[in-house]
C-alpha positions as CSV (number, residue, x, y, z in Angstrom):
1,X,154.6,75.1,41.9
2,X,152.9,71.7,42.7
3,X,149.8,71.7,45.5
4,X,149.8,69.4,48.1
5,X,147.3,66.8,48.3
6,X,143.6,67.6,48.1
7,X,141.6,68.5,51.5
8,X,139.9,65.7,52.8
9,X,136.7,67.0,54.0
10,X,134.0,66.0,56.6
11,X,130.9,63.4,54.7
12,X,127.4,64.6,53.9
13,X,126.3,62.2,56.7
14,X,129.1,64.2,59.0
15,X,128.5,67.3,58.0
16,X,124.7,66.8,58.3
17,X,125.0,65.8,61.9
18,X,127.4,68.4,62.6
19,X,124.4,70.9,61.9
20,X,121.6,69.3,63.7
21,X,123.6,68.9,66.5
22,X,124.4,72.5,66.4
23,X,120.8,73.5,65.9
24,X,121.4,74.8,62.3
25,X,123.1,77.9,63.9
26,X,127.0,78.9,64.7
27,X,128.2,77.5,67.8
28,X,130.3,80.7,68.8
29,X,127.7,83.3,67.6
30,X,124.3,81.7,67.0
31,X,124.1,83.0,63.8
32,X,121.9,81.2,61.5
33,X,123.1,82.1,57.7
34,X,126.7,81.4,55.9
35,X,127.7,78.2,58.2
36,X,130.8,76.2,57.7
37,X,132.6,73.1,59.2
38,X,135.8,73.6,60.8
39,X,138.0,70.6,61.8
40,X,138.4,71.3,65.5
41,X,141.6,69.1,65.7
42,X,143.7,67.6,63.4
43,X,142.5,68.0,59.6
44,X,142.9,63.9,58.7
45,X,140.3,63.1,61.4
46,X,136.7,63.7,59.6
47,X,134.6,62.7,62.3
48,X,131.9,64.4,64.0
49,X,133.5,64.9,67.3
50,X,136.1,67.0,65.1
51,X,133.8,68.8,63.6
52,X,132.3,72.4,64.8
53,X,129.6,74.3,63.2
54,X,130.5,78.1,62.5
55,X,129.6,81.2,60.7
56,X,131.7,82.6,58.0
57,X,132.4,85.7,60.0
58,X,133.7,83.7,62.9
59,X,134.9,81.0,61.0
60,X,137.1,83.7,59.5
61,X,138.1,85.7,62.7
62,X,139.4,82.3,64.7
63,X,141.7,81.8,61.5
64,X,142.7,85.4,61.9
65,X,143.6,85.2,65.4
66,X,145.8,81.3,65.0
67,X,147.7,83.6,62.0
68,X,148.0,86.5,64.7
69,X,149.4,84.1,67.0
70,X,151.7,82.5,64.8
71,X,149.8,79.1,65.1
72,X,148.6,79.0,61.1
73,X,151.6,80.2,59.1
């Protein structure tokens, strides 16, 4: 079975703003420890205004929920 091509992910400089901008805390929860980025849109655009700071937890539960849905097979 052959993978697809690799994930293009946010840059340091991205990814850096992403958290200040949040205030180094989730932007659904407020929670401070285990943050991610999540593409808000679609996954090729790496900018900052695609670009949301979250939790693992709810980081997690919002991919849950697009599966529930049938939005993320």
């Amino acid at each position: 079975m052959t993978k697809g091509p690799p994930r293009r992910e946010f840059s340091q400089a991205v990814h850096h703003a992403a958290l200040m901008r949040a205030q180094f805390r989730c932007e659904q929860c407020g929670r401070k420890e285990q943050l991610e980025l999540h593409h808000v849109g679609h996954r090729a655009d790496r900018s900052l205004f695609n670009a949301r700071i979250l939790c693992a937890a709810c980081h997690a539960r919002y991919h849950a929920d697009r599966r529930r849905r049938g939005i993320d097979k």
